[in-house]
Backbone bond lengths (Angstrom), bond angles and torsions (degrees), N, CA, C in turn:
res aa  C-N    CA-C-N  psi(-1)  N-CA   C-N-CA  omega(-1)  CA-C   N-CA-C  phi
1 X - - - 1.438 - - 1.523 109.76 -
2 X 1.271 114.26 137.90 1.584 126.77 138.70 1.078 139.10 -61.92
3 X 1.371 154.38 120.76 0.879 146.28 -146.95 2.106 101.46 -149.87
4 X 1.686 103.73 102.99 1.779 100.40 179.83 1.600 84.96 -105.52
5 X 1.441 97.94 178.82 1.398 111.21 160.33 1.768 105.12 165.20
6 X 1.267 118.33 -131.26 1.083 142.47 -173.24 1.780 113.83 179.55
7 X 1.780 90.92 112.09 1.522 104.13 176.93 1.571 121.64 -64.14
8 X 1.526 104.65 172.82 1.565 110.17 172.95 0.949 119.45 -55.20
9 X 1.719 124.09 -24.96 1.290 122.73 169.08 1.887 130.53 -73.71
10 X 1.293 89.25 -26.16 1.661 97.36 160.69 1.578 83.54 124.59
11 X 1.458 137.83 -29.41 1.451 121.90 -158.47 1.705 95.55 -75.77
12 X 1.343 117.59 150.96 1.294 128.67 149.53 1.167 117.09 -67.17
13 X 1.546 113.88 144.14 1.864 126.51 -160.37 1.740 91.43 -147.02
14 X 1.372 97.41 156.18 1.577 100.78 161.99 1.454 109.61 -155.39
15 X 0.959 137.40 140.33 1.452 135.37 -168.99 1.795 113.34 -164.10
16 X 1.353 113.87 138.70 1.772 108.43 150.51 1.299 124.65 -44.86
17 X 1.170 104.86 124.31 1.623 100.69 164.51 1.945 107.03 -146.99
18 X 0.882 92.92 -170.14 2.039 100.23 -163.56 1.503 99.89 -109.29
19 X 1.465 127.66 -179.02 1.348 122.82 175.65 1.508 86.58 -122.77
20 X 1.403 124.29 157.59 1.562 142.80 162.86 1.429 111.50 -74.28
21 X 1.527 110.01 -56.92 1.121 132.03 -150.77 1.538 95.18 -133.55
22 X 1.573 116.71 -176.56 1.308 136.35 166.89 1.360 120.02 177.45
23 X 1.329 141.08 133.83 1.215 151.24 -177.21 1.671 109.32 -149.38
24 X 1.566 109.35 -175.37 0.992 124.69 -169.49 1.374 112.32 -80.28
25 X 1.160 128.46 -18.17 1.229 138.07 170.92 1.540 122.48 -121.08
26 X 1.000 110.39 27.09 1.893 112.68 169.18 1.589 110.74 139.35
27 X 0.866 108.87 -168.85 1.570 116.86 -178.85 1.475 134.32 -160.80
28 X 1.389 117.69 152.62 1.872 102.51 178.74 1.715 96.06 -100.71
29 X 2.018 94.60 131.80 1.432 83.98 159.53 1.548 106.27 -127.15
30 X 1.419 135.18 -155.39 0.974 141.94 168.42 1.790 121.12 -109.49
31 X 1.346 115.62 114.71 1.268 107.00 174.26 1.655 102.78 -128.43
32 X 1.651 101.14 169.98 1.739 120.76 -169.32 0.831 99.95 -82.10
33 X 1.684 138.61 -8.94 1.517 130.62 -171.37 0.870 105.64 -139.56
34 X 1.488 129.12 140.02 1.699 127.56 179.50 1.357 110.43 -96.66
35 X 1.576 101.83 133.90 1.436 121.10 177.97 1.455 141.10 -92.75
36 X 1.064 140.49 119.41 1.174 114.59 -167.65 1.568 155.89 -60.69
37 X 0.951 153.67 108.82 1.560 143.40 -161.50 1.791 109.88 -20.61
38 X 0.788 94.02 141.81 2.069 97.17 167.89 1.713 96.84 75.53
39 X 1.006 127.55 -46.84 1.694 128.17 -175.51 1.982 109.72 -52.25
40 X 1.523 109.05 131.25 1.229 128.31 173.55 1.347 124.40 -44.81
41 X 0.870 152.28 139.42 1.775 127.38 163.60 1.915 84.81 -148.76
42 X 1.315 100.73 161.47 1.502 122.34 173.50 1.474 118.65 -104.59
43 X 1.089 139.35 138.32 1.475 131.08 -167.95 1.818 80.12 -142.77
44 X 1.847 102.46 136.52 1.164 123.86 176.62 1.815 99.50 -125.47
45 X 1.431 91.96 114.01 1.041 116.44 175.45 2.286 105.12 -76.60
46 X 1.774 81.25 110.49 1.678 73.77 -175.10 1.821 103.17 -83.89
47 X 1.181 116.63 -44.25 1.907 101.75 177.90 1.034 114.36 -55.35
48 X 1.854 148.98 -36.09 1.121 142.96 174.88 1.519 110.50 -85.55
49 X 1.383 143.79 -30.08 1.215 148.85 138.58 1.768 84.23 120.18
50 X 1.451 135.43 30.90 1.235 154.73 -157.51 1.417 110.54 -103.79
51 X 1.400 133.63 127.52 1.300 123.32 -164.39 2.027 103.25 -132.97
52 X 0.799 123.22 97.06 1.220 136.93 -165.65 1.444 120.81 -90.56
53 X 1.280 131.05 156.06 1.995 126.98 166.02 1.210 117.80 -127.90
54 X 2.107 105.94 112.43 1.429 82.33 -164.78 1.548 98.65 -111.49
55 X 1.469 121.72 -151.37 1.569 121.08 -175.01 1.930 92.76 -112.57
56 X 0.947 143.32 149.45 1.511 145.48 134.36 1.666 113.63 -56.08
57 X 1.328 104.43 93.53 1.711 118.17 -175.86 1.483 105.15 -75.81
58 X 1.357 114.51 -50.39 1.350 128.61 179.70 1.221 132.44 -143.53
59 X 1.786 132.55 177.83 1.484 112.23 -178.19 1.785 83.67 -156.56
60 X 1.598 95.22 124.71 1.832 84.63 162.65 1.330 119.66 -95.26
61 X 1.339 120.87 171.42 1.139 124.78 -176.19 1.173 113.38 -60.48
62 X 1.325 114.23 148.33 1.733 108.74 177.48 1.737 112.30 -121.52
63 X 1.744 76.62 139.99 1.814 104.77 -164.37 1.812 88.02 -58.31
64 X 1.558 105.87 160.81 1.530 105.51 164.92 1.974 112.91 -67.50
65 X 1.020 114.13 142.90 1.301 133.65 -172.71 1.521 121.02 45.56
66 X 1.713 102.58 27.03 1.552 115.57 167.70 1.272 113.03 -92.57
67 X 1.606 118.91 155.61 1.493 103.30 136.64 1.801 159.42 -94.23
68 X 0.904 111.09 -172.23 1.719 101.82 -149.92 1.942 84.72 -75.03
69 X 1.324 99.37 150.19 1.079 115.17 170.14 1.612 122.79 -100.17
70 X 1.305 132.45 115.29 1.783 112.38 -148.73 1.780 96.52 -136.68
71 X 1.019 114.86 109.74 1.117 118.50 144.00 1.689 142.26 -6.60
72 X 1.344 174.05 14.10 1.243 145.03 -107.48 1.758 98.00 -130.53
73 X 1.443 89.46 146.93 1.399 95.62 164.85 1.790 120.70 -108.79
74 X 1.531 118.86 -178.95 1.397 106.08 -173.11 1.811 93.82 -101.37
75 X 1.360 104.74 152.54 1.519 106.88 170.07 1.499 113.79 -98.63
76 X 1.361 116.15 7.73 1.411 112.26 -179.61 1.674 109.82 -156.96
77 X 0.831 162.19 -175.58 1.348 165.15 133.93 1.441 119.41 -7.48
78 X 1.303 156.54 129.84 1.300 158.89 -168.05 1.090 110.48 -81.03
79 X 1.988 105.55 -67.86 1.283 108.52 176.88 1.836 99.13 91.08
80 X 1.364 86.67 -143.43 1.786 104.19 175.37 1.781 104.86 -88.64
81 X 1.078 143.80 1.62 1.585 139.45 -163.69 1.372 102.01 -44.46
82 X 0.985 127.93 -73.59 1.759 135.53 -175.10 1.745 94.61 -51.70
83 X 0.634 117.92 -43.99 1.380 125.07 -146.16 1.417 132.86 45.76
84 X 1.427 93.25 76.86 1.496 106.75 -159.63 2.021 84.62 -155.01
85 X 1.590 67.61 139.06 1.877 65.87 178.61 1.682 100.95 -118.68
86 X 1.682 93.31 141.83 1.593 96.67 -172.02 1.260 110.67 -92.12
87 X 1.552 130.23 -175.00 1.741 123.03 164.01 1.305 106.87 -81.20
88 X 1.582 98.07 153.33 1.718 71.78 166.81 1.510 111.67 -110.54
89 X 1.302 86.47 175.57 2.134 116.99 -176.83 1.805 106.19 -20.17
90 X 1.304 131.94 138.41 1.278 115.66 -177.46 1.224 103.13 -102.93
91 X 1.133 106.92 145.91 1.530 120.10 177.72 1.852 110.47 -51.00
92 X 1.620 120.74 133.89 1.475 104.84 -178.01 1.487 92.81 -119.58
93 X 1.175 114.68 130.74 1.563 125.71 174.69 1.345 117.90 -122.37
C-alpha cells in the first residue's frame, strides 16, 4: 500500500505501508506518522493498481518506537480494491 495524506502536525507525508486488517468497508493499516480522526488520506493499492479515499475513523496509541495503528474507512464503494473477493451479507429471515 500507499499511503498520502496529511499528518497531525499539518505537514503532508507519503510513504509504504502494509494493511493489518481488511474488510468491505475500510481497513487498519500501519503508518510512521499519526493522523488525525475525521481527516482524508488516499491509500494506493499497489497489487490491484487501485487508488481509493478513505476517512481516519480511529488511531491507537502508539507503543514507544512502534508504528501508529489507524483505523480508515472507504468514502465510496471498494469494488475490487483489495482484490479479494468477500462473501456476501447473509440473508436474515
Amino acid at each position: 500500500m500507499e499511503v498520502r495524506g496529511i499528518a497531525v502536525d499539518g505537514n503532508p507525508f507519503e510513504e509504504s505501508t502494509h494493511t493489518g486488517v481488511i474488510g468491505v468497508l475500510g481497513a487498519m493499516i500501519w503508518t510512521s506518522r499519526m493522523l488525525q480522526v475525521g481527516t482524508e488520506v488516499e491509500l494506493t493499492n499497489r497489487f490491484s493498481q487501485r487508488t481509493a479515499t478513505f476517512r481516519v475513523a480511529w488511531v491507537k496509541d502508539q507503543r514507544k518506537g512502534e508504528l501508529w495503528e489507524t483505523g480508515v474507512e472507504s468514502l465510496q464503494p471498494l469494488d475490487d480494491f483489495w482484490g479479494v473477493r468477500f462473501p456476501p451479507k447473509p440473508d436474515h429471515q
